[in-house]
C-alpha positions as CSV (number, residue, x, y, z in Angstrom):
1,X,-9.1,-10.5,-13.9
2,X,-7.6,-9.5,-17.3
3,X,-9.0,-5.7,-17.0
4,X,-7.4,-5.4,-13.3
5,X,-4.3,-4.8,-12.5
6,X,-4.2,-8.5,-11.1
7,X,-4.2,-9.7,-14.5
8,X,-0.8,-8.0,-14.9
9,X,0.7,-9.2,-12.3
10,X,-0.6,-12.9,-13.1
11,X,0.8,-12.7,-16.5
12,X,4.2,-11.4,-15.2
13,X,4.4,-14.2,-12.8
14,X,3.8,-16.5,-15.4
15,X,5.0,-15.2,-18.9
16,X,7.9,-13.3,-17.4
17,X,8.0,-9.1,-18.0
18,X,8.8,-9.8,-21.8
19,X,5.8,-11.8,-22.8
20,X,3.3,-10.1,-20.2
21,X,2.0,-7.4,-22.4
22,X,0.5,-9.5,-24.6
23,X,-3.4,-9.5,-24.2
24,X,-3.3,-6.7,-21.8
25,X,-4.5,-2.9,-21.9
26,X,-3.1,0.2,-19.7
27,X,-5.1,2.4,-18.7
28,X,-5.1,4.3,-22.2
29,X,-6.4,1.0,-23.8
30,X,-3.3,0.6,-25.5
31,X,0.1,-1.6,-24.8
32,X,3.4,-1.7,-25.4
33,X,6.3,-4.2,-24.8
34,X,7.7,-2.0,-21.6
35,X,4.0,-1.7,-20.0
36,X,4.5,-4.5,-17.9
37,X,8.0,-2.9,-16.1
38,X,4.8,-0.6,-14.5
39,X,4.1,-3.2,-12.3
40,X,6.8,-4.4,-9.6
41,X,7.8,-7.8,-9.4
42,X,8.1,-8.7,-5.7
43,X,4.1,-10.0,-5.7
44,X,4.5,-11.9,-9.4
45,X,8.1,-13.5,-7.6
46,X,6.3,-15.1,-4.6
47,X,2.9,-16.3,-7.3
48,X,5.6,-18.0,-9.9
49,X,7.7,-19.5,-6.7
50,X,4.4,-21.3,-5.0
51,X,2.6,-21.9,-8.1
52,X,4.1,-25.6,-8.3
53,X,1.8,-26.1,-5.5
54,X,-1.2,-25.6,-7.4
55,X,-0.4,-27.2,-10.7
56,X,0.3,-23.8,-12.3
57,X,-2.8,-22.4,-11.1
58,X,-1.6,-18.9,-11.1
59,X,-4.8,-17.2,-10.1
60,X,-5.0,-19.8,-6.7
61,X,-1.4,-19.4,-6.6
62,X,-2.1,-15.4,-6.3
63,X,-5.2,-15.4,-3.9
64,X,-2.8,-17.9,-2.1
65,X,-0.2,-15.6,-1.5
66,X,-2.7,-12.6,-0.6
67,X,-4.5,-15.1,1.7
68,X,-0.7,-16.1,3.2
69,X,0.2,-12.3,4.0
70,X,-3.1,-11.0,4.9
71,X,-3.1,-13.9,8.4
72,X,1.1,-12.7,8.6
73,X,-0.6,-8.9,8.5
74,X,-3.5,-9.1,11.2
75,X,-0.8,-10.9,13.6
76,X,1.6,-8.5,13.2
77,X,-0.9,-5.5,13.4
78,X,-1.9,-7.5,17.0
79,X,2.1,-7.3,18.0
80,X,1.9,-3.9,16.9
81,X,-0.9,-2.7,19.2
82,X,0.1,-5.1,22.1
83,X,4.1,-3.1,21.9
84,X,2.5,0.0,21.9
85,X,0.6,-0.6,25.0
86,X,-2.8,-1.4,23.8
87,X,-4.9,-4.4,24.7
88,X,-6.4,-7.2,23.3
89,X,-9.5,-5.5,22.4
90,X,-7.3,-2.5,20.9
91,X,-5.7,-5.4,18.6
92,X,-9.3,-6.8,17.3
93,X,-10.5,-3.6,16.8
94,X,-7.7,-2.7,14.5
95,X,-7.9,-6.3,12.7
96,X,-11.4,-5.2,12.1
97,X,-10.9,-1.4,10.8
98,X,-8.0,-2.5,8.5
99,X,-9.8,-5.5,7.3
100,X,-13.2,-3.8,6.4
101,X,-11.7,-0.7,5.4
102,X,-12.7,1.0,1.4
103,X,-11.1,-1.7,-1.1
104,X,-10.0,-4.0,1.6
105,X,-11.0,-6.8,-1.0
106,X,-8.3,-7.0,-2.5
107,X,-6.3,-8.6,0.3
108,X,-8.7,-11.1,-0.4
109,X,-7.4,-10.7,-4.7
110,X,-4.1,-11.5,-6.4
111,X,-2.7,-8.2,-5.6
112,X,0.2,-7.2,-3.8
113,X,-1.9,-4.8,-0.8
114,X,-1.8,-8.0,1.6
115,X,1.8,-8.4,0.9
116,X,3.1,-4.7,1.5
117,X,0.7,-4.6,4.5
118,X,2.6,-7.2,6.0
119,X,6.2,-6.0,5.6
120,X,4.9,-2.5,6.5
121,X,4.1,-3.3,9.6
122,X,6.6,-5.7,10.7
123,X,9.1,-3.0,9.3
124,X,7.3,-1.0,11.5
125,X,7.6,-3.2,14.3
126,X,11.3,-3.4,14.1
127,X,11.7,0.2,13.8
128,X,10.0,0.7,17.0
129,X,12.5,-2.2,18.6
130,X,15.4,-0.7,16.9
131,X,16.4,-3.9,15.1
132,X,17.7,-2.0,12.4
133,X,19.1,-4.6,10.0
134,X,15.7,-6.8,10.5
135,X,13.6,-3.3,9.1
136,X,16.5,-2.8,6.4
137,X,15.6,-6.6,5.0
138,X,12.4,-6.1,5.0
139,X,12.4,-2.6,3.6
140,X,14.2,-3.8,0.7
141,X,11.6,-6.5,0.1
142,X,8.9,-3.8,0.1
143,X,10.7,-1.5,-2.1
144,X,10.3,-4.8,-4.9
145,X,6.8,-4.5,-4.3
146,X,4.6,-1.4,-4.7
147,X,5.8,2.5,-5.1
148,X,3.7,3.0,-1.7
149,X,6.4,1.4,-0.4
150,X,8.3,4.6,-0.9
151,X,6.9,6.0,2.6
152,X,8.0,2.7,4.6
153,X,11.7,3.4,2.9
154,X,11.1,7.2,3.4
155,X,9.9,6.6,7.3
156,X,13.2,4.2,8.2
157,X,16.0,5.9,6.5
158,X,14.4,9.0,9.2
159,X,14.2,6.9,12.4
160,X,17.6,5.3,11.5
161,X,19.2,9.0,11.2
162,X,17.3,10.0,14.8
163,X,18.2,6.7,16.0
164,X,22.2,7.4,15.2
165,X,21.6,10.6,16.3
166,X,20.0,10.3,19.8
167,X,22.3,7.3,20.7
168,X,25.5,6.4,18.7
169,X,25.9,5.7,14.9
170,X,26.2,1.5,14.6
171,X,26.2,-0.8,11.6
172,X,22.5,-1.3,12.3
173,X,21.5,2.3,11.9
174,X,23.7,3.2,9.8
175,X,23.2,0.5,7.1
176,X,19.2,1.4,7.3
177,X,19.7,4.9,6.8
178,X,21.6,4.5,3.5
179,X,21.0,1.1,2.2
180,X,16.9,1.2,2.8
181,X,16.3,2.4,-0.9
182,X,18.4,-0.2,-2.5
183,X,15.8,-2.6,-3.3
184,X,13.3,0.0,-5.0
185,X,16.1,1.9,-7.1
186,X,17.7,-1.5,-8.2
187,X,14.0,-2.5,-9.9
188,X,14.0,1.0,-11.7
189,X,17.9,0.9,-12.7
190,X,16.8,-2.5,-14.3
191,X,13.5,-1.6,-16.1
192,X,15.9,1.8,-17.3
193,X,18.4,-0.7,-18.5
194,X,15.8,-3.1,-20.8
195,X,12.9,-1.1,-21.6
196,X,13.2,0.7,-24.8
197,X,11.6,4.4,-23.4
198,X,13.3,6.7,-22.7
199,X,13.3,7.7,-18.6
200,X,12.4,4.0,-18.0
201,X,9.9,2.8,-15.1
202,X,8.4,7.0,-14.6
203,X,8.1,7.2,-19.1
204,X,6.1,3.9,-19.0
205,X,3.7,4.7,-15.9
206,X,3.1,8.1,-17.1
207,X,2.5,6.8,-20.8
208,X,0.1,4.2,-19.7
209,X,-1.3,5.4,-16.5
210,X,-0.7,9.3,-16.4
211,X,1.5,9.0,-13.3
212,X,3.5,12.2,-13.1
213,X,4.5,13.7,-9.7
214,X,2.9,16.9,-9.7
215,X,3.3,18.1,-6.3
216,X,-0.6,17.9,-5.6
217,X,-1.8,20.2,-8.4
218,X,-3.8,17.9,-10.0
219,X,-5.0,16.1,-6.8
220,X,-6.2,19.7,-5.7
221,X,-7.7,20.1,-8.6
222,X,-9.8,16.6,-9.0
223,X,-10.8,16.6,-5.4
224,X,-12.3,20.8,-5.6
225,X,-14.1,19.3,-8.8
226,X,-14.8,16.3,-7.4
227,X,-16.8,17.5,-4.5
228,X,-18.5,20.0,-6.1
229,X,-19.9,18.4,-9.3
230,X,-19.1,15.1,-9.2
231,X,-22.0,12.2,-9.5
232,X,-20.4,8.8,-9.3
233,X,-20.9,7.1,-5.6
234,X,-17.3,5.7,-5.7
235,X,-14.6,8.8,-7.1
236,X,-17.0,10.9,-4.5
237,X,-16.2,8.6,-1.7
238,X,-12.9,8.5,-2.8
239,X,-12.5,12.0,-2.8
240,X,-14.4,12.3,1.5
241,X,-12.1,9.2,2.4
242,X,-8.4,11.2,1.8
243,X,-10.1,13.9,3.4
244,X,-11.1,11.9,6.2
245,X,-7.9,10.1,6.7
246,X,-6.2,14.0,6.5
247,X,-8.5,15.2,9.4
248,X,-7.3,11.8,11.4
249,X,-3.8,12.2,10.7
250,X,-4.3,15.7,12.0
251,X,-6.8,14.2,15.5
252,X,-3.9,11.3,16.0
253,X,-0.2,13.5,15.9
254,X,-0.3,13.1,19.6
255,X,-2.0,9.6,19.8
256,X,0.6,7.5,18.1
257,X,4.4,7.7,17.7
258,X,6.0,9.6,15.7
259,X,7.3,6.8,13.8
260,X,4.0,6.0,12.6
261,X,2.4,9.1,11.9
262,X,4.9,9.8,9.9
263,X,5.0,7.1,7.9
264,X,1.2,7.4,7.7
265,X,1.6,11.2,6.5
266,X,4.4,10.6,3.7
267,X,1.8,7.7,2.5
268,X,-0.8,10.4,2.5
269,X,1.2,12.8,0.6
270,X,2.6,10.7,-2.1
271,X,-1.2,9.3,-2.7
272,X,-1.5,13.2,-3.4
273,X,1.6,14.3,-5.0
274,X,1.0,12.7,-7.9
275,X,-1.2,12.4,-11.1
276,X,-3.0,9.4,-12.7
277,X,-5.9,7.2,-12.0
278,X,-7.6,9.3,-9.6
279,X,-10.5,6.0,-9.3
280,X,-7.3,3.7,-8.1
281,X,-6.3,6.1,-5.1
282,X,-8.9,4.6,-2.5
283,X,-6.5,1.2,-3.0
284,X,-3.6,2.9,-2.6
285,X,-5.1,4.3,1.1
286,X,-5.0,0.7,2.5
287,X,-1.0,2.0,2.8
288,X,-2.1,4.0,5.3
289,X,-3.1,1.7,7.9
290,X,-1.7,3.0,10.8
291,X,-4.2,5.6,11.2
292,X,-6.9,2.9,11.7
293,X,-4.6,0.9,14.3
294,X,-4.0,4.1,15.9
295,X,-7.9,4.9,16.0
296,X,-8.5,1.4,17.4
297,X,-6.2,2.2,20.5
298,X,-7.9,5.2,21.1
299,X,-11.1,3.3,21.0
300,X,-9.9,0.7,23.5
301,X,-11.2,2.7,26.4
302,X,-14.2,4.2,25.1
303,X,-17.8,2.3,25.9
304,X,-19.3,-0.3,23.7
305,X,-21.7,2.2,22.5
306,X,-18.9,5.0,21.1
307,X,-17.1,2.2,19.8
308,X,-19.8,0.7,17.7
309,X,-20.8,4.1,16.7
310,X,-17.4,4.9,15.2
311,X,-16.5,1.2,13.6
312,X,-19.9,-0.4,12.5
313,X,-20.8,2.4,9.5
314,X,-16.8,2.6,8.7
315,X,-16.8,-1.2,8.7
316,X,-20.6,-1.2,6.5
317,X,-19.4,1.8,4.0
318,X,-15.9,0.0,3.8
319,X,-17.2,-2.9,2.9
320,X,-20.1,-1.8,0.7
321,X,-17.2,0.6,-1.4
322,X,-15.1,-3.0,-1.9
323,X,-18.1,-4.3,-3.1
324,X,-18.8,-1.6,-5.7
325,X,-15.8,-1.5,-6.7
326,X,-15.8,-5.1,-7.7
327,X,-18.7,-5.4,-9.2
328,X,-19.7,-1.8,-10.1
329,X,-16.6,0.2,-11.0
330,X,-14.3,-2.1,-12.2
331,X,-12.0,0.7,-13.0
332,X,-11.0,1.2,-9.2
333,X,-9.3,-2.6,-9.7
């Protein structure tokens, strides 16, 4: 695990951000003392807390917590069909999409996917049930967690203000709509505070990973390369899966609330607004679940036969893709 990412956030949960760096690489092949502040500690938090139960095994304790989050995730994505109408086979099928989908392995890994998939959607959940203080607590959680949590925080501090808007302003709504970044500013005020680079958390991601929010000028530019001279199987695929999941946003707008289209859209749009490791971005897609729980509903009354067309090669290429990119091109881990 010590070229993945997960090998960051094993040594943070057990050497603490100060001592992390040492035997590790960003993706420049180089290190410093800060390149640890890169990763968010919510996942490393919840490793260090249960590793007890493993004798210290922090790679168990890791695939434990993935493991944990990934059962807490499929049930809430059943709740989540089930409120918005759909039925039992609606809730499989979207089990099934999310859990077979490109890089879906890593819910299976000591990363933190697992975990934001499971506070996104019971965020999502109590958006859609207005409990407003429920989706600030976990909001805040997620902001500890991953930057793609930024849509989740984006997508309730929205519904709270059209929330106060359409009804009456209350301490629930109210508190979301201002509060619901709290938990992702307070990491970067930190890492700004005990790093030693300048600009804090965005100087040490775009010094070690060439993350820099360009407004989608480099995306633009990779993908139009990409798909016209590009030879490896996996940044290809990459490349057809964001275009894919952009011509489903655009099929869905009328399929699914607003709520989580939208929050499906700003995950979209960060994955493209900024620079970096373009070979990391079919990970960072898994944010974008909702588009495959809304595709399941709309599946729900179609015949076997449409069904299997649609899910069996999206299930067989997601699958294969995880595979590849675990055994083949490590550098998507």
């Amino acid at each position: 695990m010590e070229p993945w990412d997960a090998g960051w956030y094993l040594k943070i949960a057990e050497k603490g951000y100060f001592q992390a760096s040492t035997g590790q690489l960003d993706a420049q092949n180089f290190v410093s003392d800060d390149s640890a502040m890169a990763f968010f500690p919510g996942f490393p938090i919840l490793v260090r807390a249960i590793s007890p139960l493993f004798g210290r095994d922090f790679l168990v304790a890791g695939v434990s917590v993935s493991l944990i989050f990934g059962i807490a995730g499929a049930y809430g994505i059943m709740r989540l069909v089930k409120m918005c109408g759909g039925n039992r086979r609606a809730g499989l099928l979207a089990i099934a999409l999310t859990a077979a989908a490109p890089m879906s392995i890593v819910y299976s890994l000591p990363y933190p996917e697992s975990l934001l998939t499971a506070l996104i959607v019971f965020t999502l959940i109590s958006v859609l049930e207005e409990r407003w203080l429920v989706a600030l607590s976990l909001t805040l959680v997620a902001g500890l967690v991953k930057p793609m949590a930024a849509p989740l925080i984006a997508l309730v501090m929205l519904a709270a203000c059209v929330n106060a808007y359409k009804k009456r302003p209350n301490i629930g709504n109210i508190s979301a709509a201002v509060l619901a970044p709290l938990g992702m500013v307070s990491y970067f005020v930190w890492v700004n505070q005990v790093s030693s680079v300048p600009g804090g958390y965005f100087s040490i991601t775009a010094a070690g990973w060439d993350n820099r929010l360009d407004f989608g000028k480099s995306s633009v530019r990779w993908m139009r390369e990409t798909l016209l001279t590009g030879h490896e199987v996996y940044i290809f695929a990459t490349a057809i899966l964001i275009l894919g999941f952009i011509g489903l946003l655009a099929a869905l707008i009328t399929k699914m609330s607003w709520e989580a289209w939208v929050l499906a859209a700003f995950s979209i749009a960060l994955i493209l607004a900024h620079s970096g490791q373009f070979q990391g971005r079919m990970r960072l897609m898994l944010a974008a679940f909702p588009l495959l729980v809304a595709l399941a509903m709309h599946l729900e009354v179609r015949s076997p036969r449409v069904i299997a067309t649609v899910t069996i090669p999206f299930m067989a290429i997601g699958l294969w893709l995880s595979a590849h990119g675990l055994a083949v091109w490590q550098y998507s881990m």
